[in-house]
PALUMZA-116395 format. One record per residue (C-alpha): residue in three letters; residue number from 1; x, y, z. Coordinates in pm, whole numbers. Example, Ala and Ser with C-alpha at 12.3 -4.5 7.8 and 13.67 -1.06 7.14 Angstrom:
residues 2
+------+-----+--------+--------+--------+
! rest !  nr !     c1 !     c2 !     c3 !
+------+-----+--------+--------+--------+
!  ALA !   1 !   1230 !   -450 !    780 !
!  SER !   2 !   1367 !   -106 !    714 !
+------+-----+--------+--------+--------+
***
This chain:
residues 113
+------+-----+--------+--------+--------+
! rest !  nr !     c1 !     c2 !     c3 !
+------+-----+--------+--------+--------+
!  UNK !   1 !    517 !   -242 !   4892 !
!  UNK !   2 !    780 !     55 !   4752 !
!  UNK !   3 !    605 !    262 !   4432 !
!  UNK !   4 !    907 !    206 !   4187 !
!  UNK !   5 !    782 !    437 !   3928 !
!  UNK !   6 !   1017 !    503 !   3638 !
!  UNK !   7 !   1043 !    884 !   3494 !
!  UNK !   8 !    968 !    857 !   3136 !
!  UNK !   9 !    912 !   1205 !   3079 !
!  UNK !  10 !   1237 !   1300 !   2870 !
!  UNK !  11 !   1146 !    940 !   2651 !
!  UNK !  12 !    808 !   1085 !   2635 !
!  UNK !  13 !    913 !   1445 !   2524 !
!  UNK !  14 !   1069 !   1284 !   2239 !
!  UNK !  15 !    864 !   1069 !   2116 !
!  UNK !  16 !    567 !   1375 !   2163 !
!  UNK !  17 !    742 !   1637 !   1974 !
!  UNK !  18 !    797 !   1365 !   1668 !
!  UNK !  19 !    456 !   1230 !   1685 !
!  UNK !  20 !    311 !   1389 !   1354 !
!  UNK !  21 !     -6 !   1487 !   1358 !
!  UNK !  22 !   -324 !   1311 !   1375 !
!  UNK !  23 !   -424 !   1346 !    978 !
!  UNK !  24 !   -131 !   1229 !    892 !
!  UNK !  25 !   -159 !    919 !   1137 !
!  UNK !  26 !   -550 !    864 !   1002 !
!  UNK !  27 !   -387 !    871 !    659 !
!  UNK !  28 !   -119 !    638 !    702 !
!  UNK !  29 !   -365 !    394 !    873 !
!  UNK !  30 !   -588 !    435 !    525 !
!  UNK !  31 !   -329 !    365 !    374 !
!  UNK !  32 !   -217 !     38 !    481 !
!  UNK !  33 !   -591 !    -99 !    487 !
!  UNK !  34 !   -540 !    -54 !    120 !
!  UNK !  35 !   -312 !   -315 !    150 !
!  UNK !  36 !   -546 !   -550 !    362 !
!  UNK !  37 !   -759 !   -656 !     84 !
!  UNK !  38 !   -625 !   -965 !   -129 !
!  UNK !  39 !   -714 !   -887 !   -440 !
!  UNK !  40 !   -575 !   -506 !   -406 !
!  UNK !  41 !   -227 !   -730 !   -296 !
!  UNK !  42 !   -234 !   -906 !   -595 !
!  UNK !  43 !   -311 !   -666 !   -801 !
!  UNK !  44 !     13 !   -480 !   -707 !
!  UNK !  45 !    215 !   -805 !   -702 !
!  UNK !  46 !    105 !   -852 !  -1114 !
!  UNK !  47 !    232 !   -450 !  -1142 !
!  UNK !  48 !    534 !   -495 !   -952 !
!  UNK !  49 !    626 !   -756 !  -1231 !
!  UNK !  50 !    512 !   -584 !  -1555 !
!  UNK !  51 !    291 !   -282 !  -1656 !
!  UNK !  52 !    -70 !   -421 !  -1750 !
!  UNK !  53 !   -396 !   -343 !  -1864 !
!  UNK !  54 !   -750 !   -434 !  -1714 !
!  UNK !  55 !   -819 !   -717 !  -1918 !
!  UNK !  56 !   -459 !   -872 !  -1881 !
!  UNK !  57 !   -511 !   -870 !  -1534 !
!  UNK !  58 !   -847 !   -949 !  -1516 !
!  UNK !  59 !   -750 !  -1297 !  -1697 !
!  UNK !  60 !   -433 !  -1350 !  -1470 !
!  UNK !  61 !   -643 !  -1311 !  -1198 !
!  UNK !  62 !   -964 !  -1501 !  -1269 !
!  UNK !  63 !  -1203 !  -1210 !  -1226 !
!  UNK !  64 !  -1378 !   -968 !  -1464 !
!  UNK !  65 !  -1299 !   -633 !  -1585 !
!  UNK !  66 !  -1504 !   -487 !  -1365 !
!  UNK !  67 !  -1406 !   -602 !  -1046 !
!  UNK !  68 !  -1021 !   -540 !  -1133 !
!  UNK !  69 !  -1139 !   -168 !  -1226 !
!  UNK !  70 !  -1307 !   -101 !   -901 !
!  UNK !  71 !   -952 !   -234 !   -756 !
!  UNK !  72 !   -775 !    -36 !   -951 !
!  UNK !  73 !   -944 !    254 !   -879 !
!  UNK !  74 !   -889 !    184 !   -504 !
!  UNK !  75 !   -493 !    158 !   -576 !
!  UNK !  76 !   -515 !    486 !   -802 !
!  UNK !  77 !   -730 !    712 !   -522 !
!  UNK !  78 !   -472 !    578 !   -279 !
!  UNK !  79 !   -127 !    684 !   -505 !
!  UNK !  80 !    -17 !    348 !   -511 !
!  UNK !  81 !   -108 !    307 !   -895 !
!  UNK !  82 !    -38 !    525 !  -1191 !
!  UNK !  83 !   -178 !    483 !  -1568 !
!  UNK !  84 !   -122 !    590 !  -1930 !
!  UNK !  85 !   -271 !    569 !  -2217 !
!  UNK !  86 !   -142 !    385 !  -2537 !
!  UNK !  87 !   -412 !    419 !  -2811 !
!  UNK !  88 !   -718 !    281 !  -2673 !
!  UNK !  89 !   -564 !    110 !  -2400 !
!  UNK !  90 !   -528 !    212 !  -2035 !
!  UNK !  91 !   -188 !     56 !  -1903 !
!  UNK !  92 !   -161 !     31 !  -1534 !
!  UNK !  93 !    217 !     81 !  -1331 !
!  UNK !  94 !    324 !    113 !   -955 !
!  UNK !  95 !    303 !    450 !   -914 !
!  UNK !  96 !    644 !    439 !   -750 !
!  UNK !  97 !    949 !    302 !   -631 !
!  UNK !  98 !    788 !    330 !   -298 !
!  UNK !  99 !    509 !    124 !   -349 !
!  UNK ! 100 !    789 !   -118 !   -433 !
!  UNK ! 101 !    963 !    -93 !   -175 !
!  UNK ! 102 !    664 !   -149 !     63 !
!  UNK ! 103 !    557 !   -465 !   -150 !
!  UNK ! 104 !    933 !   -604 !    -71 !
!  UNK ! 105 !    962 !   -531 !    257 !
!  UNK ! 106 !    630 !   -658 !    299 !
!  UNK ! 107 !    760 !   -995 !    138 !
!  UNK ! 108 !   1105 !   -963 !    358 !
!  UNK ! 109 !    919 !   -928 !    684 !
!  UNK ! 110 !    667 !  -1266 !    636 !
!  UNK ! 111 !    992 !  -1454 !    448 !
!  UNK ! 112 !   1258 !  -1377 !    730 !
!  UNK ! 113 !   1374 !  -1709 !    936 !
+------+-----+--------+--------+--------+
***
């Protein structure tokens, strides 16, 4: 039997030179385990809709405070979430139009026939 053995090596060469580099890879792949946890998802979902604090989305959600703040914490070490104060309040935002944009396509992707 004949070796038919394709040349990939200019494919290869391209795709090698605009591999970036491995932190960046281990980052992104933090990243989206971010988005593997449920809670985290809907979390951003309820932001993506309105600016909220803890215990606003702590009742939406059926959880406590505390749980939504170790979430939120997640989102915010991650860049995905932003905050501000308003008196005693924290209020919590998408970060930015990014993180939207990755929610939507995210919602494009399972919703496509």
């Amino acid at each position: 039997m004949k070796n038919s053995k394709h040349d990939h090596s200019e494919n290869m060469f391209y795709v090698k030179a605009g591999m970036p580099a491995d932190e960046i890879l281990c980052d992104l792949g933090d990243l989206f385990k971010v988005f593997g946890d449920t809670t985290r998802i809907k979390i951003l979902y309820a932001l993506l809709e309105s600016e909220l604090c803890v215990c606003a989305i702590a009742e939406l959600l059926s959880m406590t405070q505390s749980a939504i703040s170790h979430q939120l914490k997640v989102l915010k070490d991650a860049k995905l979430v932003g905050n501000r104060r308003e008196g005693k309040t924290i209020i919590y935002f998408l970060s930015d139009d990014h993180v939207r944009s990755m929610i939507g396509q995210g919602f494009e992707h399972l919703t496509e026939e």
